[in-house]
PAVOZA-680673 format. One record per residue (C-alpha): residue in three letters; x, y, z. Coordinates in Angstrom, 1 decimal. Example, Ala and Ser with C-alpha at 12.3 -4.5 7.8 and 13.67 -1.06 7.14 Angstrom:
res|x|y|z
Ala|12.3|-4.5|7.8
Ser|13.7|-1.1|7.1
***
This chain:
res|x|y|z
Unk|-3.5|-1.7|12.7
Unk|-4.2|-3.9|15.1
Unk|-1.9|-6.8|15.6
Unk|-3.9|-9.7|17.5
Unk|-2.3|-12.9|18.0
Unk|-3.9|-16.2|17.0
Unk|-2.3|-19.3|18.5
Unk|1.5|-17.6|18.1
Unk|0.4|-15.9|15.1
Unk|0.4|-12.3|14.4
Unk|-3.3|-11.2|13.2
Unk|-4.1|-7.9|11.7
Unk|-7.4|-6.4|12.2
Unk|-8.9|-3.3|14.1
Unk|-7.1|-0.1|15.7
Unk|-6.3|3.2|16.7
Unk|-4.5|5.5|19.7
Unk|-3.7|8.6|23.0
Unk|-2.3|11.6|24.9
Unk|1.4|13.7|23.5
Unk|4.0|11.7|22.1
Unk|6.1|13.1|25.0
Unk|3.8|11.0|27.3
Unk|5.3|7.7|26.2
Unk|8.1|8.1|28.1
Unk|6.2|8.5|31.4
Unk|4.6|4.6|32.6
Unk|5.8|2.0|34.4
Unk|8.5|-0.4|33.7
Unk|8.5|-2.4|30.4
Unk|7.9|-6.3|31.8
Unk|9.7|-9.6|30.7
Unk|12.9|-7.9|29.9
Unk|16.0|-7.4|31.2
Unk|15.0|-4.6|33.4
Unk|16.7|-1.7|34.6
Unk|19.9|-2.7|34.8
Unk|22.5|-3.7|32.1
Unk|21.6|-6.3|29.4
Unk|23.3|-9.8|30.0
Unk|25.7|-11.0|27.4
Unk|27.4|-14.0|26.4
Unk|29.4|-14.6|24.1
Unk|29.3|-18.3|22.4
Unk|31.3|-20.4|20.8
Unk|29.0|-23.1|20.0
Unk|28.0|-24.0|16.8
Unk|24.6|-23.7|15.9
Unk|24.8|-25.7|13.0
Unk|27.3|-27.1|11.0
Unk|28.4|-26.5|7.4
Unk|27.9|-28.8|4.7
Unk|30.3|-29.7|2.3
Unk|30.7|-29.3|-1.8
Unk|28.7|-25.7|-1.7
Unk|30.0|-23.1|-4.1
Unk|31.3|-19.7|-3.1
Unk|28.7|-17.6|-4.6
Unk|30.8|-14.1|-3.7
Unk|30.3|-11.4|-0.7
Unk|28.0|-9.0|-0.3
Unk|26.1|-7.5|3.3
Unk|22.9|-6.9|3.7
Unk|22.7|-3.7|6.3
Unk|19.1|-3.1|7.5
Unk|15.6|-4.1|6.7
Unk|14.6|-3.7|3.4
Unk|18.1|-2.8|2.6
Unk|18.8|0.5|3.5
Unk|16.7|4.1|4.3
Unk|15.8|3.9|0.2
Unk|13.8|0.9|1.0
Unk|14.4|-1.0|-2.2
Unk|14.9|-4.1|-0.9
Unk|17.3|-4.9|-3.9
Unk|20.3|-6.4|-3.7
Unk|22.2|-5.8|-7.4
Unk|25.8|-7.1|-6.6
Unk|23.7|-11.0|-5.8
Unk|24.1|-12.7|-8.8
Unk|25.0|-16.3|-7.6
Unk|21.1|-18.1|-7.3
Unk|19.8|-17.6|-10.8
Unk|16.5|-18.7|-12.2
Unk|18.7|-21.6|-13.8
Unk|20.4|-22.4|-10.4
Unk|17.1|-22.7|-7.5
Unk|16.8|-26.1|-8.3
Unk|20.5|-26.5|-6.7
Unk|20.1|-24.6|-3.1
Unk|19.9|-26.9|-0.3
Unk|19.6|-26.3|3.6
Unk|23.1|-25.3|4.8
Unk|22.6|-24.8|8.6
Unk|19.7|-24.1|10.4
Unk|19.6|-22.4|13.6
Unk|16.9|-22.7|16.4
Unk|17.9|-20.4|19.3
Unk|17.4|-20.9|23.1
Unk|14.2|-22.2|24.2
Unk|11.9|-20.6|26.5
Unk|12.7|-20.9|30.4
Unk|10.7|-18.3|31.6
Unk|7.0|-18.1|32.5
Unk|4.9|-16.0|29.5
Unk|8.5|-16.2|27.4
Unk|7.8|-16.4|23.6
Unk|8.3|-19.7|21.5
Unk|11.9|-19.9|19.8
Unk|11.6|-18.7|16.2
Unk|11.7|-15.1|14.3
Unk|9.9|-12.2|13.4
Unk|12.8|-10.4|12.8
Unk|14.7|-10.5|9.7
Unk|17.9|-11.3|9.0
Unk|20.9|-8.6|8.2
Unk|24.0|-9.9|7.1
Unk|27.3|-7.7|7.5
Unk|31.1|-8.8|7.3
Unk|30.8|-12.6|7.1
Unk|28.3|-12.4|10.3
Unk|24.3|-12.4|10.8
Unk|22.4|-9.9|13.2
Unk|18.9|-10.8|14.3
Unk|16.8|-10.8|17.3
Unk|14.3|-13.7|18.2
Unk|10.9|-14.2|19.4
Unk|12.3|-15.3|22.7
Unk|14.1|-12.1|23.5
Unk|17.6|-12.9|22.7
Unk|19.7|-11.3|20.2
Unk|22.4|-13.4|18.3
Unk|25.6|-12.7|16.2
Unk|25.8|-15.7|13.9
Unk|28.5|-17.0|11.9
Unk|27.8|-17.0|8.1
Unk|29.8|-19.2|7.3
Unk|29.3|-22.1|10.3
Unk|25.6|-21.3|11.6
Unk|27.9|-21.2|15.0
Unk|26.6|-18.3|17.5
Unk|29.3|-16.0|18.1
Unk|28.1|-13.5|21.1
Unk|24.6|-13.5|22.2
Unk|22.6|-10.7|25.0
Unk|19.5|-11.2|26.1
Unk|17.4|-8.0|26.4
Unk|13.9|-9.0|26.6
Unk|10.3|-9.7|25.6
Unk|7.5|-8.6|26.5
Unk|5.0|-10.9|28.5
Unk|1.7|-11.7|27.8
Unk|-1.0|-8.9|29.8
Unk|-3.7|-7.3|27.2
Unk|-1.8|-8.4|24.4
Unk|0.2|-11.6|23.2
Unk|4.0|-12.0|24.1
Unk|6.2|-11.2|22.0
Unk|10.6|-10.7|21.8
Unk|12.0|-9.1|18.8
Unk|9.6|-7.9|15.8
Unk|12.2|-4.9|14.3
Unk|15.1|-5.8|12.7
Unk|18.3|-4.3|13.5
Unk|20.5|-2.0|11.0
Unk|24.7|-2.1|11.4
Unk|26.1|0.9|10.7
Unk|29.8|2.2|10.9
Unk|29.4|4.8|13.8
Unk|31.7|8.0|12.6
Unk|32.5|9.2|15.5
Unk|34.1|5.9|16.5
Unk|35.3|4.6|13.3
Unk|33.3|1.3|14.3
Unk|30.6|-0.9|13.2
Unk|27.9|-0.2|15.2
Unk|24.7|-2.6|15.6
Unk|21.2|-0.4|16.5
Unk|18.4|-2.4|17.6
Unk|14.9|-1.7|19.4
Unk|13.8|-4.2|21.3
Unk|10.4|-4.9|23.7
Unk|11.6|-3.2|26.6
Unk|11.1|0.2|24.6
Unk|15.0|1.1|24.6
Unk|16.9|1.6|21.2
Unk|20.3|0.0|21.8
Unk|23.7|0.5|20.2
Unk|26.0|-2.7|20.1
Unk|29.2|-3.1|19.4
Unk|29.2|-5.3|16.5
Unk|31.9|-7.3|17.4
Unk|30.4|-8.8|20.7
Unk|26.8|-7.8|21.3
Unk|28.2|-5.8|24.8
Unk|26.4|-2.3|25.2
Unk|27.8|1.5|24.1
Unk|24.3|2.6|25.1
Unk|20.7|2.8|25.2
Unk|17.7|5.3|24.9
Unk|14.2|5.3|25.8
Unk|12.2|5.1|23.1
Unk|8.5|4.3|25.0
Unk|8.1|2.6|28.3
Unk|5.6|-0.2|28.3
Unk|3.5|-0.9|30.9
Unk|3.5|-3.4|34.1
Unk|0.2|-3.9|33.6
Unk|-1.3|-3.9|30.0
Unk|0.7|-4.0|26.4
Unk|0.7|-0.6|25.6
Unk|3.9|0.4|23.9
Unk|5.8|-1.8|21.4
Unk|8.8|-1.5|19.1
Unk|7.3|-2.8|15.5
Unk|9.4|-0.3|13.6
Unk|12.9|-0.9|12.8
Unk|15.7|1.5|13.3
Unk|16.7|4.0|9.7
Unk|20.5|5.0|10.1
Unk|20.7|8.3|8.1
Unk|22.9|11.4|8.1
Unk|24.2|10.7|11.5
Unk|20.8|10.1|12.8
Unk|18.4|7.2|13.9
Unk|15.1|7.1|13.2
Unk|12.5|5.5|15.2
Unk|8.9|4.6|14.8
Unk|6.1|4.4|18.1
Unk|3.1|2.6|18.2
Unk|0.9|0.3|20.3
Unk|1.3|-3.8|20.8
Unk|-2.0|-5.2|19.6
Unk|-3.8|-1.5|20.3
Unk|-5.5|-2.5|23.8
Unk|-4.8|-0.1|24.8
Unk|-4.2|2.1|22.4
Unk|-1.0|4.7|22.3
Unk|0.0|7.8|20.9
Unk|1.7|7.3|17.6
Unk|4.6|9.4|16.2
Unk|8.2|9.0|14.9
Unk|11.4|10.2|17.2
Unk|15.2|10.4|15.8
Unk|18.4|9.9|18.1
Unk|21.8|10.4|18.1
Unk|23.8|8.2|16.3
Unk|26.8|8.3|18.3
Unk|25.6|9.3|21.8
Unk|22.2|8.2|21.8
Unk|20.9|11.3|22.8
Unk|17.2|12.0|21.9
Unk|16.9|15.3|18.7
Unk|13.3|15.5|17.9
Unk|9.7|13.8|17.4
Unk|6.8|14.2|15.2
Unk|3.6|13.1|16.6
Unk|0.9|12.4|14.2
Unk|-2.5|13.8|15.8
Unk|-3.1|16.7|18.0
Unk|-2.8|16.2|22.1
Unk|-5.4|14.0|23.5
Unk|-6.1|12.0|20.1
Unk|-6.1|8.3|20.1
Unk|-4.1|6.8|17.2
Unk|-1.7|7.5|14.1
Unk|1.0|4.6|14.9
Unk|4.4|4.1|12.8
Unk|4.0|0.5|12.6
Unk|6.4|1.0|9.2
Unk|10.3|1.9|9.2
Unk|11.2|5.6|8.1
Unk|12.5|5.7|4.9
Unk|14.7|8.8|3.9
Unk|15.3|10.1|0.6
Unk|18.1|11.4|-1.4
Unk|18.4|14.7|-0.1
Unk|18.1|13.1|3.3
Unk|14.4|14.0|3.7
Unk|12.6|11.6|6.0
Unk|9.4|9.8|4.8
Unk|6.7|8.0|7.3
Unk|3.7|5.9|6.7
Unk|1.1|6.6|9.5
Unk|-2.0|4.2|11.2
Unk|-5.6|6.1|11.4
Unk|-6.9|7.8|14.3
Unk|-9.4|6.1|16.9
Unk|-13.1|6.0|15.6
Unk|-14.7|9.0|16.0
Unk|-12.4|10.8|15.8
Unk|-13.0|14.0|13.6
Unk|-9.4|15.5|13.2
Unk|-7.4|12.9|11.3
Unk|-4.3|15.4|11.5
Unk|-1.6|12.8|9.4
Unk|-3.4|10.2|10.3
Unk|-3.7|7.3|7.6
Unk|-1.2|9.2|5.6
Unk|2.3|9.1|3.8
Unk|4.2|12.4|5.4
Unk|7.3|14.2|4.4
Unk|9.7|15.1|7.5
Unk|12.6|17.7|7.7
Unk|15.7|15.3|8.9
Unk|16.7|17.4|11.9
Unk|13.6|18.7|13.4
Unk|11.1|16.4|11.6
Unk|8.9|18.9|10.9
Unk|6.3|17.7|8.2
Unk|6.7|19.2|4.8
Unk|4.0|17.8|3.1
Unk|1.6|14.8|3.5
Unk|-1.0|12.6|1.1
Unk|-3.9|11.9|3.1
Unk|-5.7|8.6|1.4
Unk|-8.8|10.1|0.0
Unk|-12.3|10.2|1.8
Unk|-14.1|7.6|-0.3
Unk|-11.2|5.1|-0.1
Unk|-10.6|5.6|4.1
Unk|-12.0|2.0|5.5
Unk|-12.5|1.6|9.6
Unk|-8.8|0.0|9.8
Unk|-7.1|1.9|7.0
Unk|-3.8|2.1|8.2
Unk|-0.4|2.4|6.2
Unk|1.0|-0.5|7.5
Unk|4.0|-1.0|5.1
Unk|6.7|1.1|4.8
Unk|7.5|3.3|2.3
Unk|9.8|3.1|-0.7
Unk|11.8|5.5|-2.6
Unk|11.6|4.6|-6.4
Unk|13.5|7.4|-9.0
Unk|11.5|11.1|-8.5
Unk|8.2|8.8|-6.6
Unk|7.7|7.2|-3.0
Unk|4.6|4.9|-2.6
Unk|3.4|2.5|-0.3
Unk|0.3|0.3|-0.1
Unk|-2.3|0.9|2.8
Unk|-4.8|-1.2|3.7
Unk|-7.4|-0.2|2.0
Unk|-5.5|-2.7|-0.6
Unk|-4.5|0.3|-2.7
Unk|-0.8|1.3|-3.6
Unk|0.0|4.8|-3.8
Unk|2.4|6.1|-6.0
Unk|3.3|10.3|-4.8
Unk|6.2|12.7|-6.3
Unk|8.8|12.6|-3.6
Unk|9.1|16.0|-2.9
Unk|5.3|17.7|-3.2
Unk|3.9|13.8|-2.6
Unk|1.5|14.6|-5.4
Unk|-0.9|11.3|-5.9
Unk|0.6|10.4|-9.3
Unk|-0.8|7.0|-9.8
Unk|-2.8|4.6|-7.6
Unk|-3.4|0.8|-7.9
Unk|-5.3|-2.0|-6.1
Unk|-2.9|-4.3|-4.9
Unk|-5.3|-6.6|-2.6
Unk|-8.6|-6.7|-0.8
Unk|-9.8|-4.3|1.9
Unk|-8.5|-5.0|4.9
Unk|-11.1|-7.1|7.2
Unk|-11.7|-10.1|9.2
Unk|-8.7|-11.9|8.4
Unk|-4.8|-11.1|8.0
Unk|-4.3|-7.6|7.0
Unk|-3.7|-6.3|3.2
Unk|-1.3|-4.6|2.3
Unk|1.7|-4.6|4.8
Unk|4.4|-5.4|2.7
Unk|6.8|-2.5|1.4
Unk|7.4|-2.5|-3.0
Unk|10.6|-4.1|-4.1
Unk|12.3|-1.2|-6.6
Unk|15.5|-2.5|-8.9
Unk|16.0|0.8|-11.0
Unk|13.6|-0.8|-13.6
Unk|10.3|-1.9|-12.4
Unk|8.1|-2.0|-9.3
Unk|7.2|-5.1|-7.6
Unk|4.5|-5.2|-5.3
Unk|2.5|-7.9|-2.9
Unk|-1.0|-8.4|-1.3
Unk|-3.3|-10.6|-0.4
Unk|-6.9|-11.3|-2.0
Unk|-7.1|-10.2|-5.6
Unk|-8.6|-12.1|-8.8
Unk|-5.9|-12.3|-11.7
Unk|-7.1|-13.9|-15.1
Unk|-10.7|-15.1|-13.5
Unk|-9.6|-16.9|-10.9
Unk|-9.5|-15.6|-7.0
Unk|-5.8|-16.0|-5.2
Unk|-5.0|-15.2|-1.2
Unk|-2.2|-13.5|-2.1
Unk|-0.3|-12.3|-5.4
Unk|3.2|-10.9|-6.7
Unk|2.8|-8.3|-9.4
Unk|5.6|-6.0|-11.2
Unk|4.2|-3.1|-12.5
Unk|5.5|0.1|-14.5
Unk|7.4|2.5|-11.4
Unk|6.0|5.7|-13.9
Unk|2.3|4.6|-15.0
Unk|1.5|1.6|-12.1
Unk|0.9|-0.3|-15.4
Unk|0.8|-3.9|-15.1
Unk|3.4|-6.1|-16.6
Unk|2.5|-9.3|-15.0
Unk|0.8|-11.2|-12.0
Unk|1.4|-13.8|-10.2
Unk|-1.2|-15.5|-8.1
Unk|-0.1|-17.1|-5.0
Unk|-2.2|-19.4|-2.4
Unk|-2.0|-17.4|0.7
Unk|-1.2|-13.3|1.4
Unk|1.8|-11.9|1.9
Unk|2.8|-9.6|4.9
Unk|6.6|-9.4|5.1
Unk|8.7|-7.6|2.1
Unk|9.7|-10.0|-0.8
Unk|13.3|-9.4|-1.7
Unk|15.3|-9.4|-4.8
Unk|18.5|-10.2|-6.4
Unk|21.1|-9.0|-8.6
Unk|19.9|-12.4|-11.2
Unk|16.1|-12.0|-11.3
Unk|15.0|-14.2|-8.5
Unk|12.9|-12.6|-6.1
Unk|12.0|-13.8|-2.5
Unk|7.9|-14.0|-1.8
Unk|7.1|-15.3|1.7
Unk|3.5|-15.7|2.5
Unk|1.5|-15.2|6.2
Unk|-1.8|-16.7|6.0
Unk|-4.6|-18.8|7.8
Unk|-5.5|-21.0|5.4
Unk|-6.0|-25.0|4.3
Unk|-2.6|-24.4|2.3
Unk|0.4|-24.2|4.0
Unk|2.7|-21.6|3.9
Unk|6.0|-21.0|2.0
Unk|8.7|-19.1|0.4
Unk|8.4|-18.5|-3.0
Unk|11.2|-18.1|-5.7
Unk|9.6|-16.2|-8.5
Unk|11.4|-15.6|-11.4
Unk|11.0|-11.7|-12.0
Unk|11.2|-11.8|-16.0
Unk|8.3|-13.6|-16.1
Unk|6.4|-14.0|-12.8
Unk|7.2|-17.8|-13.5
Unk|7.4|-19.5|-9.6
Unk|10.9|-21.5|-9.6
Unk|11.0|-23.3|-6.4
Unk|9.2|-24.2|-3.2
Unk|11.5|-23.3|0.3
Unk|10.1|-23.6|3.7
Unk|7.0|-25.1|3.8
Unk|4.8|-25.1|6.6
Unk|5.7|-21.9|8.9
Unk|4.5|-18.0|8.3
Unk|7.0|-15.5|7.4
Unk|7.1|-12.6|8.6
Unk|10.7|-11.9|8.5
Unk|12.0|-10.6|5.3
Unk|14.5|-13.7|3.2
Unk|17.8|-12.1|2.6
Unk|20.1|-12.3|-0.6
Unk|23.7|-11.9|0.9
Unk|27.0|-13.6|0.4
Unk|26.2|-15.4|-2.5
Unk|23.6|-17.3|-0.4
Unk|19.9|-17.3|0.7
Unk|19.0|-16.4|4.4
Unk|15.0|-17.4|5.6
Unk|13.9|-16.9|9.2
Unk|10.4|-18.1|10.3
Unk|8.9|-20.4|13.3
Unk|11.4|-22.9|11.7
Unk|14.2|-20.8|12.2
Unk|17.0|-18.9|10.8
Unk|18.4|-21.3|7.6
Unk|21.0|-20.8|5.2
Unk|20.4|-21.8|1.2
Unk|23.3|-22.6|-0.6
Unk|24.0|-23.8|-4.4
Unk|25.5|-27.2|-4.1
Unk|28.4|-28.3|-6.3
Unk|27.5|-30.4|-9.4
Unk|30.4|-32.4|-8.3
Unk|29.6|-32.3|-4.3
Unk|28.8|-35.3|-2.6
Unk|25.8|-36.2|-0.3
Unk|25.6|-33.2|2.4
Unk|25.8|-33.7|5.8
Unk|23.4|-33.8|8.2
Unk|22.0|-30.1|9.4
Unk|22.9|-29.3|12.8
Unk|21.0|-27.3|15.4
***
């Protein structure tokens, strides 16, 4: 899955990969980052925005990791402040920019990363290689280390794509903040101030071209931390595979590489998922053309948690493999099933322990010239299955993108929703019914965030108009958190009785 930039834009299209998973720790020095040496910090106590007045306390409630957690619902139950009554009431609380760029090649301030929200504080990395704690509450940045980006060589710049997970670390007793970041390192920060406990080499990037890059976002499980590897914008192209850590030293425990020695391809652009005996579940990219031993290439794979030795696999079938077929959403765990949506357009629903093909479903269009397919990972709320694409014709009439919610057993549809561009990043969902549909797209229309209501399919409200989303919009502490080229914004339900609110700061 090829990620090529247009204008500052991530674009999907053509790929594949090279040489033992092993090798990825043997190149040159990652560029644009913080080098060798220690990551700077600072802690900050200016505020990046300021609150507004007459907003009501909607309740607490943290939001841990992408999509969640390692079950990958990205289903937040205990939410239950924005109804479908209440959308009409949330207005901008803060928004927050970040640092602009002062370096040569240094990415534009925004996000690609999404949000996590944990003990009245936000976690998130930006484009421009900086990674901010961020108050809740005041939009005010609390600590801050810069780490690095990556520069532009055969591939676009880029800072922070993964998201970061906080975990308590057992050994320690502390909350623990795990983030990979463009310089190839997984890093472990105290979640208090952003200052280091350690880092690990995940994959060295180049001097010279964009080989290596950190797409996948950490999975904190059974002690563990799992990591996917894959290429930048595949020129060139790099060995894919998945590698687990240490949770409390760091220290590296096994791999899993997808194709044989000497086989281009097979990328974890997705986050692992694990399931509920603590088996680890993948989503892999497809093997460089020509190339006539696909080994779990273009697959969903099943991984022993300590060794991650595969246990079984679902190989998309022959006549649905297209030239840039990869699974590039993550997988989701949903009752006995796992599934995810490759883009060939098709969603694949598997048993979670054989991953027997129980049910399959087109979900977009083939993947081609434009932005990919299917990248975005199911929403799962214990009742029904919500997935997202891009082209697909609903009733007649031809949409960029869609929200449907389908039958988790059968893949049966229960309704559609037909949206104006595709969707890329996960939509999220709430403990009231509203779900959270961003859309990516190159298109005459610009795009949003959608609030769907998910009884119906029924779009509530417009938010964020103009930038692509990428980042995943978090439910957490009774309030809506949206990062995009915009920035990193806080919704809240106004007061009926509140007066005018303030102006938003920066």
């Amino acid at each position: 899955m090829a990620h090529r930039n247009r204008g500052r834009g991530l674009r999907f299209g053509w790929k594949s990969a090279a040489v033992l998973l092993a090798a990825c720790v043997a190149g040159g020095a990652g560029a644009g980052a913080a080098g060798g040496g220690p990551a700077r910090a600072a802690a900050a106590g200016s505020a990046a925005g300021r609150t507004r007045a007459g907003f009501r306390d909607g309740g607490s409630g943290n939001w841990p990791a992408y999509l969640n957690g390692p079950a990958h619902s990205s289903f937040s139950p205990s939410q239950r402040a924005i109804t479908p009554a209440d959308v009409g009431r949330l207005r901008v609380r803060w928004r927050f920019r970040g640092r602009v760029r002062v370096r040569r090649g240094q990415p534009r301030p925004g996000f690609l990363a999404s949000p996590v929200v944990v003990g009245g504080a936000i976690y998130i990395g930006a484009d421009t290689g900086w990674f901010y704690k961020i108050s809740v509450r005041t939009g005010a940045v609390l600590a801050r280390r810069f780490i690095g980006y990556q520069p532009p060589k055969t591939c676009a710049p880029r800072g922070f794509v993964a998201t970061a997970t906080v975990a308590v670390d057992h050994a320690t007793g502390f909350r623990t903040v795990y983030v990979d970041a463009a310089d190839g390192y997984l890093y472990a920060l105290r979640a208090t101030n952003l200052s280091p406990l350690w880092r690990s080499l995940i994959a060295r990037p180049s001097r010279t071209v964009s080989d290596y890059f950190q797409w996948s976002s950490p999975t904190v499980a059974g002690g563990r931390i799992y990591v996917g590897v894959s290429s930048n914008c595949d020129h060139p192209l790099v060995p894919g595979g998945l590698v687990s850590f240490d949770q409390a030293t760091g220290a590296r425990l096994a791999s899993f590489t997808t194709l044989p020695p000497g086989i281009l391809g097979g990328s974890v652009w997705s986050s692992a998922a694990v399931g509920p005996t603590g088996d680890v579940y993948v989503t892999t990219g497809n093997p460089a053309p020509g190339t006539f031993e696909p080994a779990y290439s273009d697959s969903i794979v099943r991984l022993d948690p300590q060794a991650l030795r595969p246990l079984a696999a679902f190989a998309v079938p022959s006549a649905q493999v297209i030239r840039d077929g990869d699974f590039g959403a993550s997988a989701t765990m949903f009752g006995r099933y796992v599934g995810a949506c490759d883009k060939n357009g098709i969603f694949y629903a598997l048993t979670d322990v054989t991953l027997r093909l129980v049910w399959s479903r087109r979900v977009g269009a083939r993947a081609g010239s434009g932005v990919s397919t299917c990248a975005a990972a199911a929403v799962y709320d214990g009742r029904s299955l919500y997935l997202s694409g891009d082209g697909i014709t609903i009733r007649g009439h031809r949409y960029r993108g869609s929200i449907q919610r389908v039958d988790p057993a059968t893949g049966g549809l229960i309704w559609a929703t037909g949206l104006p561009n595709g969707v890329i990043g996960t939509p999220t969902l709430d403990g009231a019914g509203v779900l959270a549909v961003g859309t990516y797209d190159y298109s005459h229309t610009p795009n949003a965030i959608y609030l769907v209501d998910a009884a119906t399919g029924r779009i509530l409200r417009t938010l964020s108009r103009g930038s692509e989303n990428f980042a995943q919009t978090v439910f957490a502490d009774g309030e809506l958190f949206t990062a995009n080229g915009t920035g990193l914004t806080a919704w809240g339900l106004r007061s009926r009785r509140a007066g005018r609110p303030g102006r938003t700061g920066r």
